[in-house]
SEZARO-575764 format. One line per 2 residues: number of its first residue (from 1); their letters; for each residue z, y, x of N, C-alpha, C. Coordinates in steps of 0.001 Angstrom, whole numbers, plus 524288, in hexadecimal, padded with zeros to 5 digits. Each point is the difference from the previous one (the first is absolute). Example, Ala and Ser with C-alpha at 12.3 -4.5 7.8 and 13.67 -1.06 7.14 Angstrom:
2
1) AS) 81E78:7E9C6:83386:80000:804A6:7FC86:80000:804B0:80384 | 7FD30:8041A:7FEA2:8003C:804A6:80334:802DA:80442:7FCFE
//
This chain:
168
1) XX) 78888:7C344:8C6A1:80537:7FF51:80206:80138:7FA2E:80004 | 7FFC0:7FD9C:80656:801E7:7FA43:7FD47:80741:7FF66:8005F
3) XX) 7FECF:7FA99:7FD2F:80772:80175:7FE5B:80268:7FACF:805EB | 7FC1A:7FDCA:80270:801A9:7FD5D:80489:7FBFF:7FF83:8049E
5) XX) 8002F:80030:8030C:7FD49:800EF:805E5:7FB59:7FABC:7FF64 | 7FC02:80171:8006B:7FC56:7FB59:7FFE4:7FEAC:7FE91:7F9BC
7) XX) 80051:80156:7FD20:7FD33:7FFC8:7FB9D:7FBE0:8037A:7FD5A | 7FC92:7FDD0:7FEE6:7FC54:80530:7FE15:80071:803CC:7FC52
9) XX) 7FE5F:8020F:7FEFC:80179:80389:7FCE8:7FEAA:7FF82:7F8EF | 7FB92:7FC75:7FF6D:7FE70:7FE4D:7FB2E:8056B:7FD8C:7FE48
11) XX) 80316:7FC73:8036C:80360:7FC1B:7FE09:8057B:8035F:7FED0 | 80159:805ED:804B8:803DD:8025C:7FC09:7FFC9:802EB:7FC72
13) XX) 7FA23:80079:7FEB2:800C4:801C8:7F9A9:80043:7FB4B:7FB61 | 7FE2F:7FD71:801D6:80072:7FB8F:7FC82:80767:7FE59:7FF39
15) XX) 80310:7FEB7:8050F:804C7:8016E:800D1:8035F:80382:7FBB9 | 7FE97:803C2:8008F:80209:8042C:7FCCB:7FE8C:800A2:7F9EC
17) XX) 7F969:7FE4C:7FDD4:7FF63:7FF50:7FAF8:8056C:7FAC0:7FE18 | 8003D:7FC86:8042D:80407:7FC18:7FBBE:803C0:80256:7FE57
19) XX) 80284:80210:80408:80553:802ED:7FF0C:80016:80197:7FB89 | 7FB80:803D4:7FF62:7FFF0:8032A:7FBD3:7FDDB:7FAC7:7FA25
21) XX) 8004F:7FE3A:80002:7FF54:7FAE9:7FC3F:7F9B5:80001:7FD4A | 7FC11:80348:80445:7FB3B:8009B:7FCF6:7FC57:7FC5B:8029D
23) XX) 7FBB9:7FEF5:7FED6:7FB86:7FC1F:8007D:7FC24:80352:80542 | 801B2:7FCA4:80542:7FB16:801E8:80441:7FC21:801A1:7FD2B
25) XX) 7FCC6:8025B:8055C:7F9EE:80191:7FB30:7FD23:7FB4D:8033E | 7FEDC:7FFBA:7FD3A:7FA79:7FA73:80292:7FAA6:80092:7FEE2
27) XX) 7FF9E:803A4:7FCDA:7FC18:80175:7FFC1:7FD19:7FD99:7F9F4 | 8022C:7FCF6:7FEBF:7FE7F:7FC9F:7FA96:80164:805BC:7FE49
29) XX) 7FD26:7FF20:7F7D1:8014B:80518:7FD31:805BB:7FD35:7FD7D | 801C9:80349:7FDE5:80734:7FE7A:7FD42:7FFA7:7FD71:7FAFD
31) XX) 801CF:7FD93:800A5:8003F:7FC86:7F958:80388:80179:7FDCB | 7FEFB:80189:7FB5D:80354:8043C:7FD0E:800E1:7FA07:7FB0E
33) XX) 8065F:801A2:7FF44:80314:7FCD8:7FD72:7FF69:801CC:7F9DC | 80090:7FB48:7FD8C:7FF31:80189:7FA5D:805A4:8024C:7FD68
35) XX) 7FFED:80498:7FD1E:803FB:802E4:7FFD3:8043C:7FD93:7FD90 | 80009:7F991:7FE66:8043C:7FD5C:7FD09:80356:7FD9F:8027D
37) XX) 7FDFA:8001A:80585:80226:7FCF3:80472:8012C:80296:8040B | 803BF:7FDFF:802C6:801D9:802F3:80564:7FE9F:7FD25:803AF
39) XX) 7FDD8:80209:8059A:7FE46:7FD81:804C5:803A2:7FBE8:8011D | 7FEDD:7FBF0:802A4:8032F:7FCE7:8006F:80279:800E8:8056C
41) XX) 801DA:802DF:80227:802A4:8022D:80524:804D3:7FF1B:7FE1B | 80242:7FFA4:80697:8049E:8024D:7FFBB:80356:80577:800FF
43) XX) 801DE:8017A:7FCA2:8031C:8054F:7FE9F:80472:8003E:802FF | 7FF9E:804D1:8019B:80519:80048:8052B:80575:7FE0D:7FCA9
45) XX) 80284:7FE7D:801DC:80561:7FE62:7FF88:8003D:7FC52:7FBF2 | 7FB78:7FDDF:7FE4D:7FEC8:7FCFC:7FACC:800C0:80114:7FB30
47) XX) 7FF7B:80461:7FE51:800EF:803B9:7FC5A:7F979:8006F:7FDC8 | 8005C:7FFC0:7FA6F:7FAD3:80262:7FF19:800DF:80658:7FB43
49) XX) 7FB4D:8006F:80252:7FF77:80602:7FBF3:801C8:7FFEC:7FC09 | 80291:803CE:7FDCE:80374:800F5:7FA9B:7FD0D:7FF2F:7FA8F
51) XX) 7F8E2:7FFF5:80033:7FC48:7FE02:7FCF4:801A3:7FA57:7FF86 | 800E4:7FD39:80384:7FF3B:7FA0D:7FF45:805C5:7FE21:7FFA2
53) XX) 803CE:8027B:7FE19:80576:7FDCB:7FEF6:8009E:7FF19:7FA98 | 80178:7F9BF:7FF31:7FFD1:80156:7FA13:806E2:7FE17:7FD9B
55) XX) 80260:80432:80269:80617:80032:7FF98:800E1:80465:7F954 | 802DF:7FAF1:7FD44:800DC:8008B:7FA71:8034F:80375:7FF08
57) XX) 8035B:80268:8037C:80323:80371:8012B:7FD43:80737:8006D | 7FDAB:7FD22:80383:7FD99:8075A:801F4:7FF60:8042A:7FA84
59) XX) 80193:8045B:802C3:800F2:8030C:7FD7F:80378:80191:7FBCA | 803F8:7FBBC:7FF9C:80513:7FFB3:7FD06:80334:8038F:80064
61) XX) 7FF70:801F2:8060C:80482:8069A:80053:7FE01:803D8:7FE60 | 7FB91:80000:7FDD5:7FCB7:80593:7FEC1:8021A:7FF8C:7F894
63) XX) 7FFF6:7FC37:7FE84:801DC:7FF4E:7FBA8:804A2:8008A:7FF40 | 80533:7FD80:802C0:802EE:80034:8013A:802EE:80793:80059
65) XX) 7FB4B:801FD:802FF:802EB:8058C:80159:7FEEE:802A8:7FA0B | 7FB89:7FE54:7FE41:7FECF:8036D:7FA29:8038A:7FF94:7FB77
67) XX) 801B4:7FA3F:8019E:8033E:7FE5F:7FA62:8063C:803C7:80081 | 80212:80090:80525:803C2:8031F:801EC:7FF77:806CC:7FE0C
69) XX) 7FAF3:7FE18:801BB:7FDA9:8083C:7FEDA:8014A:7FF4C:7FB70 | 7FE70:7FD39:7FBF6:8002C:8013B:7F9AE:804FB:8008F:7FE75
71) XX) 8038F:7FD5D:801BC:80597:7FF93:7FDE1:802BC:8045E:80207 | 7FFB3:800EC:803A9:80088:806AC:8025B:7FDA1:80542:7FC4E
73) XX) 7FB44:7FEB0:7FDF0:7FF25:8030D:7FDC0:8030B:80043:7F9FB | 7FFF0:7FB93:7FD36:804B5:7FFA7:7FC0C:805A4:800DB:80026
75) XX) 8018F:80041:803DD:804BD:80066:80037:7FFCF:8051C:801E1 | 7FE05:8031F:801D8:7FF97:805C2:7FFF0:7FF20:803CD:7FB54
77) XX) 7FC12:7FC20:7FBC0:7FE1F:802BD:7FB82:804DF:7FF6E:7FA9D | 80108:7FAA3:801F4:80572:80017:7FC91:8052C:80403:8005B
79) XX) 80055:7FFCC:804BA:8042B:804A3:80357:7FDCA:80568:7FDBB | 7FCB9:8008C:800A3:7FE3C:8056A:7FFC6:80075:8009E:7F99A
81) XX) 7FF31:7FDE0:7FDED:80145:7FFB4:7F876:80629:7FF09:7FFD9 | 802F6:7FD5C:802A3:804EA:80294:7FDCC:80262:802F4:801D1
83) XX) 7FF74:8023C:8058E:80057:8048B:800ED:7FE7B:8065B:7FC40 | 7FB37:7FE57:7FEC7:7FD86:802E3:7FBFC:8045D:802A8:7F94F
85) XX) 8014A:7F8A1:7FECE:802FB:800F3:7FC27:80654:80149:801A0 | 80043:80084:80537:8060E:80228:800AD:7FEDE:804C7:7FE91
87) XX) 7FD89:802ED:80253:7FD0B:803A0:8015E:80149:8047F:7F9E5 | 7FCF8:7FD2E:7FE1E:7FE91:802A8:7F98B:80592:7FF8D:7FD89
89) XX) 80468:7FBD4:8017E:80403:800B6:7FC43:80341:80501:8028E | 7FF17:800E8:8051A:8041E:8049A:80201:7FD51:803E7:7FE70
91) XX) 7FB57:800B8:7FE25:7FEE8:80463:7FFBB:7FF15:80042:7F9D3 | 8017C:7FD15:7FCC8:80411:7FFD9:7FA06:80380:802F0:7FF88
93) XX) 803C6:7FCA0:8032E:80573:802E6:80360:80060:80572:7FF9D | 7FC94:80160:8024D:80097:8040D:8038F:7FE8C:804B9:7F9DE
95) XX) 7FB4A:7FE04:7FD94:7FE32:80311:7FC55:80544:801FF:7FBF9 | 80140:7FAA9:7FD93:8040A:7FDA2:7FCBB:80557:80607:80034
97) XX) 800EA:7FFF7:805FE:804D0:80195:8019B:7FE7B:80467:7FEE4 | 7FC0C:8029E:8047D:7FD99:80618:7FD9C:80034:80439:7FC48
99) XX) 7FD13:7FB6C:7FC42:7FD9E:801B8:7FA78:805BE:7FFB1:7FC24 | 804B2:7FD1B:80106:805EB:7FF01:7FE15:8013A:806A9:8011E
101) XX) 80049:7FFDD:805FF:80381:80445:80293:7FB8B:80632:7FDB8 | 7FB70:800B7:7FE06:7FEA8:8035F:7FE85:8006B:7FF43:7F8E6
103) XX) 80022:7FD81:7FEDC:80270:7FF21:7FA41:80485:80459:7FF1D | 803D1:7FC59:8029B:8043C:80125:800C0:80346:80529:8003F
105) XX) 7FB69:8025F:8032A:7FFE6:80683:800C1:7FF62:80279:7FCAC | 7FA34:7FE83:7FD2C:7FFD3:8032C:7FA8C:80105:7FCB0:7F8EB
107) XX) 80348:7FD33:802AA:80497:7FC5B:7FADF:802F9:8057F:7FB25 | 8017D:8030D:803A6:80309:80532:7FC89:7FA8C:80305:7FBA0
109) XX) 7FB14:7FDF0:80192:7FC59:803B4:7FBC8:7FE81:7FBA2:7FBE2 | 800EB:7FBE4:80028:80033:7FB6A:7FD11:7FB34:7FC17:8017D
111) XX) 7FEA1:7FAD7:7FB62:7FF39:7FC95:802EA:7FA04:800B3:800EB | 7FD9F:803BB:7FC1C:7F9EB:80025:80121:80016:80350:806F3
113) XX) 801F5:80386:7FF41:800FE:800DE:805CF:7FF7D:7FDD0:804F0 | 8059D:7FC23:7FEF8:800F6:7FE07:80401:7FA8D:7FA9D:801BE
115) XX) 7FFD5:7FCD2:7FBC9:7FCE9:7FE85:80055:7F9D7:80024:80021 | 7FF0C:804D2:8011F:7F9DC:80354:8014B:80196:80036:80658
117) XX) 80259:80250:80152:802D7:801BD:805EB:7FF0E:7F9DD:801F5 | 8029D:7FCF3:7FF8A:8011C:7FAF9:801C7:7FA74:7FB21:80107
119) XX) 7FDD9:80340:7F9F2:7F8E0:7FC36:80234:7FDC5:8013B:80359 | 8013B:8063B:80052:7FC02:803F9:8036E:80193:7FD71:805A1
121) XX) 804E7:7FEB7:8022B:80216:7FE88:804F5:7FF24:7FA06:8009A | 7FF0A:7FE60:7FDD3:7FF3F:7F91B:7FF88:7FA36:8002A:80183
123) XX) 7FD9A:80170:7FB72:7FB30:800EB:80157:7FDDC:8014B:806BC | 801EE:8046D:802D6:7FDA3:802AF:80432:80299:7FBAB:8043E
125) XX) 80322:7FCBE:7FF81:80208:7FBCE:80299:7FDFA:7F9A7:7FF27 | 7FA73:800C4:7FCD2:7FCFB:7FBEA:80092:801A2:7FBE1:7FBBF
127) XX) 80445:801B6:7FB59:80082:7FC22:7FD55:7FF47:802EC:7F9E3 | 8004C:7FD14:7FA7D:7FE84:800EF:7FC6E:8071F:80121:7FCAD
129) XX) 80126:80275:7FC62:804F1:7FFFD:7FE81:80032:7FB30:7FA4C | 801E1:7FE86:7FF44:7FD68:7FB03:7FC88:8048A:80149:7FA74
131) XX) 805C8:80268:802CC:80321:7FFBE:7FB1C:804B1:8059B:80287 | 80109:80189:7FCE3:803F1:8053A:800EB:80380:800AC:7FA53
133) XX) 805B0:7FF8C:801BF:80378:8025E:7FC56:8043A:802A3:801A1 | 80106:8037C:7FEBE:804FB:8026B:80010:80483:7FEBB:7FC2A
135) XX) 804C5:7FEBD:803E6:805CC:7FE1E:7FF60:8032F:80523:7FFD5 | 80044:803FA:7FD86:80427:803F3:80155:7FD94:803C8:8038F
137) XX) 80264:7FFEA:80544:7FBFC:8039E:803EB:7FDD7:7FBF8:80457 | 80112:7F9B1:7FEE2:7FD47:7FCEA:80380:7F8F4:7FE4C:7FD6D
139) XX) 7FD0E:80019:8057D:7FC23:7FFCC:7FDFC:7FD5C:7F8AD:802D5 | 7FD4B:7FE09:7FC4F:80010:7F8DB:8019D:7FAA2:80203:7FFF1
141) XX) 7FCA7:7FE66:804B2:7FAD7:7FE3E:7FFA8:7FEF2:7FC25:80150 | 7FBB5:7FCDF:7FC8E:7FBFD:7FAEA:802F7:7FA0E:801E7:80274
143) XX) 7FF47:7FE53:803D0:7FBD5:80111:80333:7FB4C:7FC31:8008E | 7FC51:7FEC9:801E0:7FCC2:7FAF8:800FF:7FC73:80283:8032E
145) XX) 7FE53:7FD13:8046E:7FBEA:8010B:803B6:7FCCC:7FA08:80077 | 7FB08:801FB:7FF19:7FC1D:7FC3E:8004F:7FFF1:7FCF2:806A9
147) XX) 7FF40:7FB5E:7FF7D:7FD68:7FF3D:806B3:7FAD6:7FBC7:7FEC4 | 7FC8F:8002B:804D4:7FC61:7FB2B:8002D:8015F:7FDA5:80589
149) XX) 80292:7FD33:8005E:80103:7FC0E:80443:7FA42:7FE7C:80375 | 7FDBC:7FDEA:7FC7C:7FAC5:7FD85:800A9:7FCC0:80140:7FC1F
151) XX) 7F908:7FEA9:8024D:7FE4B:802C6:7FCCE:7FE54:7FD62:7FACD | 80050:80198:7FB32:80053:7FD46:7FB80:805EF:7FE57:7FDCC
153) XX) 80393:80146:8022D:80561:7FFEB:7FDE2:8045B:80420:80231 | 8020C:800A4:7F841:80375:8048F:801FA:801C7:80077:7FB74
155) XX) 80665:80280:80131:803F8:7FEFD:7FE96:8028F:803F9:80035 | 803A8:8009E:7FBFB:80199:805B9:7FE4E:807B7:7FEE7:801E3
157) XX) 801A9:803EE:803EC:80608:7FECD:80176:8020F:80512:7FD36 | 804EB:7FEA2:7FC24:803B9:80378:7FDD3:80389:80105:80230
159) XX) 802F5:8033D:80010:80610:802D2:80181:800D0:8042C:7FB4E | 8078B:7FEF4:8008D:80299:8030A:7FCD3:80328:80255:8020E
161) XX) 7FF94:80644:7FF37:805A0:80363:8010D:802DB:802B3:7FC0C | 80442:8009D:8035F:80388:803EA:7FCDE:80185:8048B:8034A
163) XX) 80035:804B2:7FB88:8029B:8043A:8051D:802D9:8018F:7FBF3 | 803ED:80485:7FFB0:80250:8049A:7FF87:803FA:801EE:80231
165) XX) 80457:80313:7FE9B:8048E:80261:802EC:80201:7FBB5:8010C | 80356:80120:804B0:804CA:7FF36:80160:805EE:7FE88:7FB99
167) XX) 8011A:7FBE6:7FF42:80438:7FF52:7FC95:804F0:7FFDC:803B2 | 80457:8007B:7FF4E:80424:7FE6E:80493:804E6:800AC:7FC6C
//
């Protein structure tokens, strides 16, 4: 294919190897470059290969994105641990109140009673009963539920209730 009327055809391939930035064939064998060095050509747009840049910078955003990733990841793991320990005090709460309001119920058979009733409900609500007395027909419990936030630490959250009748 020539690329202009009257030229031979050896010369538009030769034509077209420049373009392409490679070495006519001439028929010599190729002299192969020693791998420490780069051909001494010129590189389209004067740019050389990303091997031969020796920019003190490169690769600073890859670091850059990791150091971001990490702090993302801490600040999620922190979140997620006090979430954790909200977590465990409502469900103190929750025991605390329970294990009060079933006390409370069986307060009239006295305090070994009430306070058997009251572990038993603390207990099945994920917390431990730690202290129980009976006031009259009000019944006071302390509760504690273990948590591990993270792993290797953990921490015990208390709550206190009170229940009995209605006074007015």
């Amino acid at each position: 294919m020539n690329l202009s009327p009257g030229m031979p055809e050896q010369q538009s391939r030769t034509g077209q190897a420049q373009l392409r930035h490679e070495q006519p064939e001439t028929g010599r064998p190729k002299t192969e470059w020693p791998k420490t060095e780069w051909p001494k050509t010129e590189w389209p747009h004067g740019e050389k290969p990303d091997a031969a840049r020796t920019d003190p910078e490169r690769g600073g955003a890859t670091v850059l994105l990791l150091a971001m990733g990490l702090v993302f990841v801490l600040a999620g793991t922190f979140g997620a641990a006090v979430a954790a320990a909200g977590m465990a005090a409502q469900r103190a709460a929750v025991a605390a109140d329970l294990g009060a309001l079933a006390g409370a119920a069986r307060a009239i058979d006295g305090d070994a009673a009430a306070c058997t009733f009251a572990a038993d409900i603390a207990g099945r609500n994920g917390g431990r009963l730690v202290d129980c007395r009976t006031d009259g027909l009000d019944v006071l419990v302390t509760v504690e539920v273990a948590v591990t936030p993270l792993p290797g630490l953990t921490r015990v959250v208390a709550s206190t209730a009170r229940a009995g009748p209605v006074r007015g």
